[in-house]
Phi, psi and omega in degrees: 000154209205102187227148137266207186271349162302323187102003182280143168254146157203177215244139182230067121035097195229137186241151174074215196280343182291322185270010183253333171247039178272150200262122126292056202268166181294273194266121172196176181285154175213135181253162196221217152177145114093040157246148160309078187258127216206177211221164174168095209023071163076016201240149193232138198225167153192128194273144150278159192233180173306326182256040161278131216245127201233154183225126220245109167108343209335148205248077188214139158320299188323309202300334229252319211291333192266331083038266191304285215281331165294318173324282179311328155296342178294297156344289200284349183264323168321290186310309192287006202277000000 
């Protein structure tokens, strides 16, 4: 699963050799480059392609800042069960 600050879930698709050396850890930031984004009965996805560039942690403010927010939503929906 995948969300952003929209509050959106969409599906991230990793193809090739990038899903074969990808860290399946539970939560973290991902920079993304040189990707696909498509739409498909309400549902919102995105494939890696041959050029796609992917950063596991990326080392950008945004990233670290969408991180600490996803955390804390995370919090309040636990706190909220």
């Amino acid at each position: 699963m995948t969300v952003c600050r929209s509050l959106t879930q969409f599906s991230f698709t990793i193809w090739r050799e990038d899903a074969t050396h990808f860290n399946h850890a539970d939560y973290f930031p991902l920079a993304v480059r040189n990707a696909i984004l498509s739409e498909y009965q309400g549902e919102v996805y995105i494939n890696s392609i041959s050029t796609t560039l992917i950063w596991e942690h990326p080392p950008l403010q945004a990233a670290a800042d969408l991180f600490n927010w996803f955390k804390q939503r995370q919090a309040q929906a636990q706190r909220g069960r």
